[in-house]
Backbone as CSV, one residue per row, in Angstrom:
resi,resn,N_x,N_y,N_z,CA_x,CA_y,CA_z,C_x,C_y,C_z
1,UNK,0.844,-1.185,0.000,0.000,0.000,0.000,0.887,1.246,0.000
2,UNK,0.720,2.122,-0.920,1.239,3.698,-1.022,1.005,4.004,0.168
3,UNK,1.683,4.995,0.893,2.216,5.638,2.015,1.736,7.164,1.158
4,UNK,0.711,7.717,2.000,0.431,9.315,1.583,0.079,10.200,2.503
5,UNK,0.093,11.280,2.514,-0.357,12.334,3.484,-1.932,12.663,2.909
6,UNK,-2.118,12.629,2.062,-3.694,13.290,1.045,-4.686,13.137,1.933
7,UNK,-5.632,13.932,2.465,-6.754,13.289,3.283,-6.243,13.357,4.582
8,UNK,-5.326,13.382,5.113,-4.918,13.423,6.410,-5.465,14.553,7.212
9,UNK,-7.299,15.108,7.241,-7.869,15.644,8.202,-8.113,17.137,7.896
10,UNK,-7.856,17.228,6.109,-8.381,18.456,5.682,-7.308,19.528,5.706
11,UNK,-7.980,20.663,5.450,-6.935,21.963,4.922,-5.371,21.710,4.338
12,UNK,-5.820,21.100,3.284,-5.057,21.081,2.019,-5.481,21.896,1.053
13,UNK,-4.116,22.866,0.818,-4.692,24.117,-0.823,-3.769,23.627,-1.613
14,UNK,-4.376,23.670,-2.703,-3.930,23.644,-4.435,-3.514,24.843,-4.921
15,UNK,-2.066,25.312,-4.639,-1.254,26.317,-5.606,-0.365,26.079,-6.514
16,UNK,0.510,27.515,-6.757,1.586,27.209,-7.617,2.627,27.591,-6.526
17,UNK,3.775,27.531,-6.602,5.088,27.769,-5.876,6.033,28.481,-6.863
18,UNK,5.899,30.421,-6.782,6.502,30.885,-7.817,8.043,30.982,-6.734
19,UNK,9.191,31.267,-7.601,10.463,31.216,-6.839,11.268,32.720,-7.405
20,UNK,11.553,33.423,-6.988,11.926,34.955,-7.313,13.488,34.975,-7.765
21,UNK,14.036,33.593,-7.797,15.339,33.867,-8.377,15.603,34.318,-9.687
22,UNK,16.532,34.805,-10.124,16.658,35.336,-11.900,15.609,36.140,-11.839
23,UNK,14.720,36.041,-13.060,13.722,36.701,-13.243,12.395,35.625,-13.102
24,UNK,12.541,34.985,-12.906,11.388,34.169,-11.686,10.644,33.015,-12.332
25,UNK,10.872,31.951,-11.593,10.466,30.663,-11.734,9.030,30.071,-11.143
26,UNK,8.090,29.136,-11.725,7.508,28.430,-11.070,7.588,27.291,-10.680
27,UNK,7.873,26.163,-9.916,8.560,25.123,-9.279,7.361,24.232,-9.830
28,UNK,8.035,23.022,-10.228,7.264,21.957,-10.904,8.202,20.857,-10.986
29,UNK,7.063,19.498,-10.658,7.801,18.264,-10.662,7.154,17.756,-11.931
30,UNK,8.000,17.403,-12.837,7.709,16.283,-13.933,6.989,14.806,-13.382
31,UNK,6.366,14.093,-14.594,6.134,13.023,-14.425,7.774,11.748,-14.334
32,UNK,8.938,12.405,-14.411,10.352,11.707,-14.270,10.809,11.438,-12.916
33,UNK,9.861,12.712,-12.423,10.366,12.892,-10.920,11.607,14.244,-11.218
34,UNK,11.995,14.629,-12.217,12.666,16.327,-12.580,11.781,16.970,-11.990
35,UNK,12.917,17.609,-10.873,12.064,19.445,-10.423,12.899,20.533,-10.698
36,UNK,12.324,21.577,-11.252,12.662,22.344,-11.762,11.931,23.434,-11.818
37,UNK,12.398,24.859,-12.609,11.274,25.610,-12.822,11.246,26.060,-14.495
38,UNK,9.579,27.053,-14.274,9.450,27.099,-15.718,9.099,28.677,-15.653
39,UNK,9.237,29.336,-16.571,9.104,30.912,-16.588,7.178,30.521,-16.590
40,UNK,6.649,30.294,-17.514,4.816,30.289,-17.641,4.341,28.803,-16.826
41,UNK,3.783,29.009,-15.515,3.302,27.939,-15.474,2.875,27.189,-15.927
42,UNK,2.719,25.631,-15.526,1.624,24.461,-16.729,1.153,23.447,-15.306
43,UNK,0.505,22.651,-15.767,0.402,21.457,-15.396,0.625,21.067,-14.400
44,UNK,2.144,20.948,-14.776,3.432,20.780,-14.164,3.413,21.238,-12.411
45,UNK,2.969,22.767,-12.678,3.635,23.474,-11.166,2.650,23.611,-10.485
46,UNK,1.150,22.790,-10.223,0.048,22.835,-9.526,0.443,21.494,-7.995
47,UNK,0.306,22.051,-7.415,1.048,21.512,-6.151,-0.446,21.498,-5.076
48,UNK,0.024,20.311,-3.653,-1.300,20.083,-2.872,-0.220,20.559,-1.801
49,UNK,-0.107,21.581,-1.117,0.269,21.970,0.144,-0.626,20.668,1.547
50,UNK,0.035,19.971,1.848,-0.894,19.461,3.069,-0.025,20.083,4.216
51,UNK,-0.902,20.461,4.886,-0.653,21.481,5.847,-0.898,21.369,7.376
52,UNK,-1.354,19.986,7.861,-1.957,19.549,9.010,-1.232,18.220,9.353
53,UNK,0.185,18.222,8.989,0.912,17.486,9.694,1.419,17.640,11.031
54,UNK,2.067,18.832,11.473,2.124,19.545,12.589,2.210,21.024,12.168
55,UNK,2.170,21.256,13.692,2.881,23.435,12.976,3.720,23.471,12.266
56,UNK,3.360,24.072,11.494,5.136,24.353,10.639,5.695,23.401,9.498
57,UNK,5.249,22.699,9.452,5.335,21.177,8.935,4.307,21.122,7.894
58,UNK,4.943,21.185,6.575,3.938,20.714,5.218,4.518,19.265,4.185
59,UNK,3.836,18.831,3.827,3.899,18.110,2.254,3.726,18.577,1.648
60,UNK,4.061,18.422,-0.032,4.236,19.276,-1.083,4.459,17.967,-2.146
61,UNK,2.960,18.008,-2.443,2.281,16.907,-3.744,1.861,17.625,-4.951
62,UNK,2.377,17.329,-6.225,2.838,17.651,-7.649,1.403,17.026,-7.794
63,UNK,0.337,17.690,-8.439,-0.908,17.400,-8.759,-1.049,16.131,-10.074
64,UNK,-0.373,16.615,-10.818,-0.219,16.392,-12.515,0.806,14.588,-12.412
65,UNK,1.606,15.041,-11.496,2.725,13.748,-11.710,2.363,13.183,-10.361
66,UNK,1.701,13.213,-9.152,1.669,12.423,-8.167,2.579,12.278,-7.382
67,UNK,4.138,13.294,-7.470,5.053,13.296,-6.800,5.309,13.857,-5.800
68,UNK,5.488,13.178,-4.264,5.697,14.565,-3.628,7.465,15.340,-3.835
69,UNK,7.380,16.261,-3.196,8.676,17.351,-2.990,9.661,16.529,-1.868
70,UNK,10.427,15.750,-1.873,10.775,15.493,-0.610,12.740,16.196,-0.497
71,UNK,13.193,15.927,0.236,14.736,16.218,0.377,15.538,15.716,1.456
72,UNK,16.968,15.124,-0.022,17.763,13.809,0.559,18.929,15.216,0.315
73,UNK,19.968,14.819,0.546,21.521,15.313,0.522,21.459,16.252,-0.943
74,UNK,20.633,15.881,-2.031,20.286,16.517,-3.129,19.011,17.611,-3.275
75,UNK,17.900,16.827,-2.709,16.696,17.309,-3.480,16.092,16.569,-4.181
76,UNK,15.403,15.617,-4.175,14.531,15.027,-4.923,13.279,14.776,-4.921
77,UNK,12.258,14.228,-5.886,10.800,13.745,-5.692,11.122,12.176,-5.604
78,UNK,10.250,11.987,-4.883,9.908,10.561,-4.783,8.153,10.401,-5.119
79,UNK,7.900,8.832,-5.522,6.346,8.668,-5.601,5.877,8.309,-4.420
80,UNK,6.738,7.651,-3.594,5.760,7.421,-2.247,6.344,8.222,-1.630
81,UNK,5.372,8.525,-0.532,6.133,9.252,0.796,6.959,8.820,1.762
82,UNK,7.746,9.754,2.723,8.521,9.040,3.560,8.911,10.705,4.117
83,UNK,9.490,9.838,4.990,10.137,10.920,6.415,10.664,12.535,5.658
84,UNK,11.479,12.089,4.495,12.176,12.767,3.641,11.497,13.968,2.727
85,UNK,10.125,13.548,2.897,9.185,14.332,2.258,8.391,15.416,3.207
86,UNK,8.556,15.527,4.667,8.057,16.312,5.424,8.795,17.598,5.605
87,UNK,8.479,19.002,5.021,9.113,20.441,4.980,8.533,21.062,5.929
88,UNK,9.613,21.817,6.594,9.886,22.884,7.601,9.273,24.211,6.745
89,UNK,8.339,24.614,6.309,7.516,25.830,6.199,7.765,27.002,7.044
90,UNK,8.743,28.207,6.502,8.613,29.458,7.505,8.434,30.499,6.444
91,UNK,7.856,31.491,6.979,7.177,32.888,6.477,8.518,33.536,6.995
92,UNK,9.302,34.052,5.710,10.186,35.340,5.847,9.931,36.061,5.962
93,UNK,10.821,37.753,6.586,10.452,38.964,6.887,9.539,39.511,5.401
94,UNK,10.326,39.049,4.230,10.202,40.051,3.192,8.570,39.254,2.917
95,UNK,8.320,38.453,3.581,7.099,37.699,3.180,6.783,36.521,2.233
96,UNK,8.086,36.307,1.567,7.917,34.670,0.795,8.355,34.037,1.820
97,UNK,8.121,32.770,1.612,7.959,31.528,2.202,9.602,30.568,2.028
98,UNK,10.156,30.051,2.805,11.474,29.104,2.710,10.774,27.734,2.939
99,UNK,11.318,26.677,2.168,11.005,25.086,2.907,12.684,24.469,2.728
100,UNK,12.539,23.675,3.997,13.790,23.179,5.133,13.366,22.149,5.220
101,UNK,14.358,21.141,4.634,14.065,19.950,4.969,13.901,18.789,6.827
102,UNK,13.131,18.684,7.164,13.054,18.346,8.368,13.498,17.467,8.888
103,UNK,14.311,16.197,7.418,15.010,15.018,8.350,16.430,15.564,8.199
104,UNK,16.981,16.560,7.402,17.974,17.336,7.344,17.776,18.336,7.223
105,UNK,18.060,18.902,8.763,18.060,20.415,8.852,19.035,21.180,8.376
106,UNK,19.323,22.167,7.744,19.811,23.290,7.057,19.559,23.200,5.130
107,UNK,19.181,22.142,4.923,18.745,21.757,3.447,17.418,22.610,2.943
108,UNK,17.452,23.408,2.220,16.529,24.335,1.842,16.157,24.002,0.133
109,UNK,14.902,23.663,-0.238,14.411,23.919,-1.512,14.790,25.259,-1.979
110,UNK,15.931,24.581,-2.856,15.982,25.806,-4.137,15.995,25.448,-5.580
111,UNK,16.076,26.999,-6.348,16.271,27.177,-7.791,17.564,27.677,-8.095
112,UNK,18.433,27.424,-9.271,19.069,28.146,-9.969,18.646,29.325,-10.451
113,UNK,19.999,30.422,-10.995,19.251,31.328,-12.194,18.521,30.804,-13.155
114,UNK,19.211,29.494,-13.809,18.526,29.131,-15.087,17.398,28.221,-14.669
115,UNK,17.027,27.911,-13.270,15.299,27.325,-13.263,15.690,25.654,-12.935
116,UNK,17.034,25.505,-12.602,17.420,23.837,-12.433,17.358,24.014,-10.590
117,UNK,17.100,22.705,-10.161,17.051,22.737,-8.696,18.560,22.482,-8.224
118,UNK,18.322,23.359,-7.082,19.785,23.484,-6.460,20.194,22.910,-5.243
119,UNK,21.074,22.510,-5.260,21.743,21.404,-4.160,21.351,22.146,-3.109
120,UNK,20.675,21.390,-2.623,20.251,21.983,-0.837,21.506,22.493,0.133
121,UNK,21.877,21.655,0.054,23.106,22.004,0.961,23.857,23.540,0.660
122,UNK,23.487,24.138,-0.632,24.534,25.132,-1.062,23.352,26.413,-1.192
123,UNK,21.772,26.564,-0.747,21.034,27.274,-0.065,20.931,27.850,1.071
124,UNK,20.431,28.893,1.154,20.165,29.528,2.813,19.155,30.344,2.672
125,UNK,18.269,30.243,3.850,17.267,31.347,3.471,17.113,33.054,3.670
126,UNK,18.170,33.238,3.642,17.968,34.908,2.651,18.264,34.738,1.781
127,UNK,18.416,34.032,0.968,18.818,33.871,-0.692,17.624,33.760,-1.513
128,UNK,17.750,34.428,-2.766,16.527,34.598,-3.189,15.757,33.170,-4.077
129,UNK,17.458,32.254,-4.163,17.062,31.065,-4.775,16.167,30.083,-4.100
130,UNK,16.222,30.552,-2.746,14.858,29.855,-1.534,13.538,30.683,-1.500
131,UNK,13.560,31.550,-2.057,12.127,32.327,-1.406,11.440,31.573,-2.702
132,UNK,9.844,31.501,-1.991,9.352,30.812,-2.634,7.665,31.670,-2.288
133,UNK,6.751,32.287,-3.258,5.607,33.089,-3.122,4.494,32.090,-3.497
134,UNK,3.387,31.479,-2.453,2.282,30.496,-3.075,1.615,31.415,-3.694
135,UNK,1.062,30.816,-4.804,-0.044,31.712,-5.899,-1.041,30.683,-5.843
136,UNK,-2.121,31.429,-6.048,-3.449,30.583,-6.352,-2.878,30.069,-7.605
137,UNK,-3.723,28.875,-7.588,-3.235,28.149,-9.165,-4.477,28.529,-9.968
138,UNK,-4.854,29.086,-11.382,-6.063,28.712,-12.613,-6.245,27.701,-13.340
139,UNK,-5.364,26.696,-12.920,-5.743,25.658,-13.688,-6.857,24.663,-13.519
């Protein structure tokens, strides 16, 4: 049996995850399990925030590909869940959002300039390659 957070007791939102590095990315997992970003959203960057794991504490499920967001020594998606997939969610001063990986702390979801995901380890959150702004999604 798949291992999921989905349903786990409500208040889950469906956004996009725009990222302000370069001239600005939207974060999207492929059906490969590639995360990356794309200048025009698609498909791709419609994400399930589950949000009622604990305080502070989200999942981050790829609508389109079924992947969640999780983070190992790299950054990767996986299809099932696991420990690796639970993010440290904090609201910065400037008001975007950082996610910190929670089974490795100091590992931060990022972007490159050119929209490729960036080695956690070589992130921090005042960097703009971590800020991350939820948008309602239109899709």
């Amino acid at each position: 049996e798949r291992k999921s957070l989905r349903g786990v007791g409500g208040g889950d939102k469906q956004l996009l995850l725009y990222c302000r590095v370069g001239i600005g990315f939207h974060l999207q997992i492929l059906l490969n399990g590639s995360v990356g970003g794309v200048h025009q959203p698609n498909e791709y960057c419609e994400f399930i925030i589950i949000s009622n794991i604990q305080r502070g504490v989200v999942g981050i499920l790829g609508v389109k590909s079924g992947l969640y967001l999780c983070m190992n020594a790299e950054g990767q998606a996986y299809e099932t869940f696991s420990d690796e997939c639970l993010l440290r969610e904090n609201l910065e001063e400037n008001h975007y959002t950082t996610y910190s990986s929670l089974s490795h702390p100091g590992l931060y979801v990022a972007l490159t300039r050119k929209g490729r995901l960036r080695n956690g380890r070589r992130a921090k959150p005042h960097q703009a390659c971590s800020h991350f702004l939820p948008r309602r999604s239109h899709f």
